[in-house]
C-alpha positions as CSV (number, residue, x, y, z in Angstrom):
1,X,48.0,156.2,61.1
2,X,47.1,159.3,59.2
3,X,49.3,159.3,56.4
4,X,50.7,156.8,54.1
5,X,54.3,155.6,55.4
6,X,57.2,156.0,53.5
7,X,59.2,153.5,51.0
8,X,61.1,151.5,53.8
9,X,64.3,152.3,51.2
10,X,64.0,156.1,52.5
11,X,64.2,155.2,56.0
12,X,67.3,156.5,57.6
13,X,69.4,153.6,58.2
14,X,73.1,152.1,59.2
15,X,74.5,149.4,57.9
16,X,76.7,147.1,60.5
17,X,78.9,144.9,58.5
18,X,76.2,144.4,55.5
19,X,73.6,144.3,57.9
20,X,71.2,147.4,57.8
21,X,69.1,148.0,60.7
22,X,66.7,151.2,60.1
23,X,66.7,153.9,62.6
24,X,62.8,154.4,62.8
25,X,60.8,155.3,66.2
26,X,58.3,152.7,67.7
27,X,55.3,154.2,66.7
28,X,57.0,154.4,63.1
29,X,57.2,151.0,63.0
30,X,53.9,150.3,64.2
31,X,52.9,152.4,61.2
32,X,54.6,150.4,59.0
33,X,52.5,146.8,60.6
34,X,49.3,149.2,60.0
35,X,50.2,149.1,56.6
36,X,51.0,145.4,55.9
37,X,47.8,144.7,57.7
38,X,45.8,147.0,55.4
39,X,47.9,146.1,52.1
40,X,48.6,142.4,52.9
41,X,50.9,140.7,50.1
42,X,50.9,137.1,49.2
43,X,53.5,136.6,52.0
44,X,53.7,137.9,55.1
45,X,56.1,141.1,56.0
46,X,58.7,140.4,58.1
47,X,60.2,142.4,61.3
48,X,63.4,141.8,62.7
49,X,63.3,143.1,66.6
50,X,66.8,142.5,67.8
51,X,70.1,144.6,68.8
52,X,73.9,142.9,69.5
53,X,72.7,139.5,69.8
54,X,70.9,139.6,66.4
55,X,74.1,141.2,64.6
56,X,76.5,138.9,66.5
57,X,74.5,135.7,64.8
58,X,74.8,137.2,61.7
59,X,78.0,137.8,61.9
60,X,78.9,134.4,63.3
61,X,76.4,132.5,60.7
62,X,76.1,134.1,56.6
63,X,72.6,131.7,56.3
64,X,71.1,133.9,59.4
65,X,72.7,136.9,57.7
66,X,70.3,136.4,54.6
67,X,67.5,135.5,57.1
68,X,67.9,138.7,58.5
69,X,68.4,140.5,55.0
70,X,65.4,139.2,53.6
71,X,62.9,141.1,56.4
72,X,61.1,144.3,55.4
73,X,62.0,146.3,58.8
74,X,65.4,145.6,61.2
75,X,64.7,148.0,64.3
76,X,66.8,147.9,67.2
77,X,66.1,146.2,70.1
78,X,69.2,146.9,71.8
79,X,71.2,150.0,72.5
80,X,74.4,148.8,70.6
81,X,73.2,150.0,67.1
82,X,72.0,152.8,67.9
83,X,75.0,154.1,69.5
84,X,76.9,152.5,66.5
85,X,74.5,154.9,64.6
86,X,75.6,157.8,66.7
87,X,78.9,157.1,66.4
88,X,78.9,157.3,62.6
89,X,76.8,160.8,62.9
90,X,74.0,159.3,62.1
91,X,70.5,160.5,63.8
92,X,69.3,157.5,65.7
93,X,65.9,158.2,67.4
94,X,66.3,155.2,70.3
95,X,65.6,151.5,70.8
96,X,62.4,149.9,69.6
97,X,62.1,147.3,71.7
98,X,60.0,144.1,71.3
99,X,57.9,145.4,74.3
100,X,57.2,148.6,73.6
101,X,56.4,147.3,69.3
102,X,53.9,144.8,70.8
103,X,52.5,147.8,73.6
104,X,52.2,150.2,70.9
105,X,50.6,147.9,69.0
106,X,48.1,146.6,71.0
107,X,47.0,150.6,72.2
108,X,46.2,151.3,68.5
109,X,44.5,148.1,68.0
110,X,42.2,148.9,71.6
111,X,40.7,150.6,68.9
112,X,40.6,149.8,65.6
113,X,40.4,146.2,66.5
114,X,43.4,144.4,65.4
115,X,43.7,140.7,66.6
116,X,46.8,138.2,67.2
117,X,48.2,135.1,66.9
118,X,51.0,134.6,69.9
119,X,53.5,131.8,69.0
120,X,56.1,130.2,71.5
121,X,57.0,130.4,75.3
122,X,55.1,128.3,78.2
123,X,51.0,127.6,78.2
124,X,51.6,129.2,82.0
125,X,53.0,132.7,80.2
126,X,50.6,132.5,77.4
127,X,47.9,132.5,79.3
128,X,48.8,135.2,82.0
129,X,49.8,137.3,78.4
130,X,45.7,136.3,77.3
131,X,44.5,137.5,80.6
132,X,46.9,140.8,80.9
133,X,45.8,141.8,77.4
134,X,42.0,141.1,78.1
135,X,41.7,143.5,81.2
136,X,44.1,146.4,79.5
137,X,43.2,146.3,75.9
138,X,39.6,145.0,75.4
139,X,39.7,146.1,71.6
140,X,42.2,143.9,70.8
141,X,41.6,140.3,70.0
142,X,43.3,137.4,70.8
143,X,42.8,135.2,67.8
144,X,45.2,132.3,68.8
145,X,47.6,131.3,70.9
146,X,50.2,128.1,70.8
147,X,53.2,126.5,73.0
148,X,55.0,124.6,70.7
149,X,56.6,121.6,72.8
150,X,60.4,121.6,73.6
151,X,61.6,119.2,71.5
152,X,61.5,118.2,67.8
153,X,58.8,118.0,65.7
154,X,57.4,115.7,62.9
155,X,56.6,116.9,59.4
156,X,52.7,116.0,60.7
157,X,53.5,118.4,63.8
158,X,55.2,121.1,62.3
159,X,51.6,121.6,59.1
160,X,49.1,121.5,62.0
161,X,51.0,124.3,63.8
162,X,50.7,126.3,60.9
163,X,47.0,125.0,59.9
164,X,46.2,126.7,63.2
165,X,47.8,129.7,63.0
166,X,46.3,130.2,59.2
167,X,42.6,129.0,60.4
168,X,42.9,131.8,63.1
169,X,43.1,134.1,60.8
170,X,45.3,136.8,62.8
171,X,46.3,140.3,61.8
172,X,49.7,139.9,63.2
173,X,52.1,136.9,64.5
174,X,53.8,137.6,67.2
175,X,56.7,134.5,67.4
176,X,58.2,134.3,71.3
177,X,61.1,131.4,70.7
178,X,64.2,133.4,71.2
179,X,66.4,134.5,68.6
180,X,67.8,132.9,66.5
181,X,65.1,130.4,66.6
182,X,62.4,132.2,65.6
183,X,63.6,134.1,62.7
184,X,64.5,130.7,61.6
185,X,61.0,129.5,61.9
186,X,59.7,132.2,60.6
187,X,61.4,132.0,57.3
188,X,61.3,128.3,57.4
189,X,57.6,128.7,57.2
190,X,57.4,131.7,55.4
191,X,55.9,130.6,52.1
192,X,53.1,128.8,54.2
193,X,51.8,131.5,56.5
194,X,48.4,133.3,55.6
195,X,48.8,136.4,58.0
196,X,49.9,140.2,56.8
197,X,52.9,140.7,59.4
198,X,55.0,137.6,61.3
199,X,57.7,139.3,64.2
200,X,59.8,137.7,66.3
201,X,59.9,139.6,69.9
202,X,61.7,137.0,71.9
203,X,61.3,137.4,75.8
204,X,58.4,140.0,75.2
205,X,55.5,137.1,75.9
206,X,57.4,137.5,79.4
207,X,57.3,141.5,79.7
208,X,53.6,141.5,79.2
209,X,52.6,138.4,81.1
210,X,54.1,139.9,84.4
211,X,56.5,137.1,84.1
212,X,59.7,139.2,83.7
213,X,60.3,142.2,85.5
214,X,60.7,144.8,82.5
215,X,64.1,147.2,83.2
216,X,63.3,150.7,84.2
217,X,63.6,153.1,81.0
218,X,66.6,155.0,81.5
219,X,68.7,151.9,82.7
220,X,68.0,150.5,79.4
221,X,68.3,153.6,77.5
222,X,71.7,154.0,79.2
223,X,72.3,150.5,77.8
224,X,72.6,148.5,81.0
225,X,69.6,146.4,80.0
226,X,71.9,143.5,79.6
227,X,73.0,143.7,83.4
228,X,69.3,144.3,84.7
229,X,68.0,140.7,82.3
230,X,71.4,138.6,83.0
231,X,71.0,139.0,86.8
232,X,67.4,138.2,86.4
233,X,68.3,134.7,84.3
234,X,72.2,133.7,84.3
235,X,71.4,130.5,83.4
236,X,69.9,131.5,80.3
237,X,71.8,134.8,79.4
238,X,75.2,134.2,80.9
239,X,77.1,132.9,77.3
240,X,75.4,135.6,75.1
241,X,76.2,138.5,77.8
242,X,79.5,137.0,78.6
243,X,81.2,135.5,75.7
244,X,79.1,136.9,72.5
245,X,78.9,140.7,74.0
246,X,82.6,141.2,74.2
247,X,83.0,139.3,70.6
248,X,80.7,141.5,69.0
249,X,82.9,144.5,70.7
250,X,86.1,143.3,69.3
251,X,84.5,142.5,65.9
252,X,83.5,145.8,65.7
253,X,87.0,147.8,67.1
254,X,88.7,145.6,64.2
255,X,86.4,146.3,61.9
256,X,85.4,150.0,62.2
257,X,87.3,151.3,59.4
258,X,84.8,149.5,57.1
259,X,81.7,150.0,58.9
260,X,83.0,154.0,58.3
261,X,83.2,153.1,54.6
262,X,80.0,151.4,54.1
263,X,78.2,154.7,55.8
264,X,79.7,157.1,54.0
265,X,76.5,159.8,52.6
């Protein structure tokens, strides 16, 4: 990063039903971690990393609405805003998927030395991720990484998680729980994290591992993603690709006269 990035207020955006997701290129928002990293604030900066399924909560829930309002960046990880974006005449550069944010990211810090603290998924994909990372991108460090267990957690619990996470001292927090959950936990915890940048990437812990099977480019560009990840896991995508996809179409189709209105430049 060269030159200083713009105010995130003069970042082309579209707003989806009150929700404004910023139509920004992935190595723009890497720029924009760059930043936080080298201009840390009190708390951290917050990233939201999601497409349909993001806008759908928010939609469905006004306390995950605020969650997501409250976030410095909302890029789209998804192909449904940006051709929502289109739609409304808007110039929408593309996806920015969790993925290619947490690729992008790790080539710059190969060498300028950047570290992480990876949060969520299984000790099994956690440590293929430690080992991937290690062999392609020696610069960057590995300065933590934690499965939380599947089930509830005490008060007790809950302080050392973030004890650790603070002692390690990362540059960013990458938080793999799935959406909703981890924006939740992340702004649950918000006010107790010591890091410059906390973003939640969902199944990207997978993608890097080897775990998951990443969608070739121009499926998900075409915005077939969906397809390629629900035949991969039904069991875990089939109500959000089957029920909450064509709920989030409809909502839309009602509601398009307004979304018109609240983009009107």
């Amino acid at each position: 990063m060269s030159n200083p990035v713009p105010a995130i207020a003069q970042l082309p955006q579209v707003d989806i039903l009150g929700n404004r997701v910023h139509l920004i290129e992935t190595a723009q928002a890497v720029d924009y971690i760059e930043d936080w990293i080298a201009h840390p604030q009190e708390k951290p900066a917050r990233m939201v990393v999601t497409g349909f399924h993001g806008l759908h909560c928010a939609m469905e829930d006004p306390g995950f609405k605020a969650i997501l309002d409250q976030a410095e960046l909302f890029v789209p990880d998804g192909i449904a805003p940006v051709w929502i974006a289109k739609r409304l005449g808007k110039k929408a550069s593309g996806r920015v998927t969790g993925a290619d944010l947490m690729r992008c990211f790790f080539e710059r810090a190969d060498t300028k030395g950047y570290s992480s603290f990876f949060f969520g998924d299984t000790d099994e994909t956690l440590e293929k991720l430690k080992q991937t990372l290690e062999s392609n991108y020696p610069g960057h460090r590995i300065a933590g990484q934690y499965s939380p267990p599947f089930r509830e957690h005490s008060a007790e619990e809950k302080q050392a998680m973030i004890d650790r996470i603070n002692q390690a001292r990362p540059d960013v927090l990458w938080v793999g729980l799935g959406l909703p959950k981890q924006e939740r936990w992340i702004a649950e915890n918000h006010h107790k994290l010591n890091v410059p940048v906390a973003i939640g990437v969902g199944a990207a812990f997978g993608f890097h591992s080897g775990r998951i099977k990443r969608v070739p480019e121009w499926i998900g560009n075409a915005g077939f993603e969906w397809v390629w990840r629900f035949l991969a896991e039904p069991g875990k995508l089939w109500r959000r690709d089957v029920i909450d996809g064509p709920r989030f179409l409809f909502t839309i189709a009602v509601n398009w006269p307004r979304i018109k209105m609240a983009n009107r430049s």
